[in-house]
N, C-alpha and C positions, 0 to 999 in steps of 0.2 A: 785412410788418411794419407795425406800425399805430403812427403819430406822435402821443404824447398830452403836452400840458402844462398842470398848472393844469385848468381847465377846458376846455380846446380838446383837442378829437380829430380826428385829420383823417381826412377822407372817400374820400380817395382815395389808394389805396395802388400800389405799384409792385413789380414783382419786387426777389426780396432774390437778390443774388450771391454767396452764403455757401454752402459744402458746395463740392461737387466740380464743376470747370466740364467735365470730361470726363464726367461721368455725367449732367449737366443737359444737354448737348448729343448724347449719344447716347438718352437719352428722347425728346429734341425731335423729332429721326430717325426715331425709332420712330412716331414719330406724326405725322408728314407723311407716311412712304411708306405705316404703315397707311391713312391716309386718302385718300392718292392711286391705290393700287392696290385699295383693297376688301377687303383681307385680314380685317379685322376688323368684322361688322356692330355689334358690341356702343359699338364708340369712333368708330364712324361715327354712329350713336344718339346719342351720348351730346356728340360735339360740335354734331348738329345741335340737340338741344337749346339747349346754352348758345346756338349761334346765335340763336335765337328769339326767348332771352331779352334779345337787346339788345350783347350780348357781340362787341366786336371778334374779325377772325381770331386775330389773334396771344395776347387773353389765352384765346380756344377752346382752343386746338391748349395754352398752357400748363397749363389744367385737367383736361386729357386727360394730356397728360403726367405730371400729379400723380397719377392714377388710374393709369395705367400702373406708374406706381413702387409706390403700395399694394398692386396685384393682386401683383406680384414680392417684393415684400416679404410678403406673406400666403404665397403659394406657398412659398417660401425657411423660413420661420417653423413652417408645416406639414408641410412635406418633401410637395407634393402635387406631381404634373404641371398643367401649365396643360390648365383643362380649360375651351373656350367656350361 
């Protein structure tokens, strides 16, 4: 969530704890063990990326997280199998 008043916007923003804290904590899941065992070269990629880019572990592994929820959410929406 992004903090604006008047003319001031602020720059630095922080996870929002809003929505489900059992489905924010089992994406989080998803995306440690995929990273720690390998299972997924696609979110291994894609965290090393943001690593590169500057990005602490913890907001990495949350942007991967976000990505994880969109792919399930596409899949669910399309009625596809996960296909990597």
């Amino acid at each position: 969530s992004v903090f604006s008043s008047g003319k001031f916007t602020a720059s630095e923003n922080r996870i929002t704890k809003r929505g489900s804290k059992r489905l924010r904590r089992a994406a989080y899941l998803v995306v440690i063990c995929g990273l720690r065992k390998g299972l997924n070269p696609l979110l291994r990629a894609y965290y090393d990326k943001k690593r590169s880019e500057g990005k602490p572990h913890k907001v990495a592994v949350i942007a991967c997280a976000n990505k994880v929820l969109h792919h399930v959410y596409a899949m669910l929406r399309k009625r596809q199998p996960f296909a990597s």
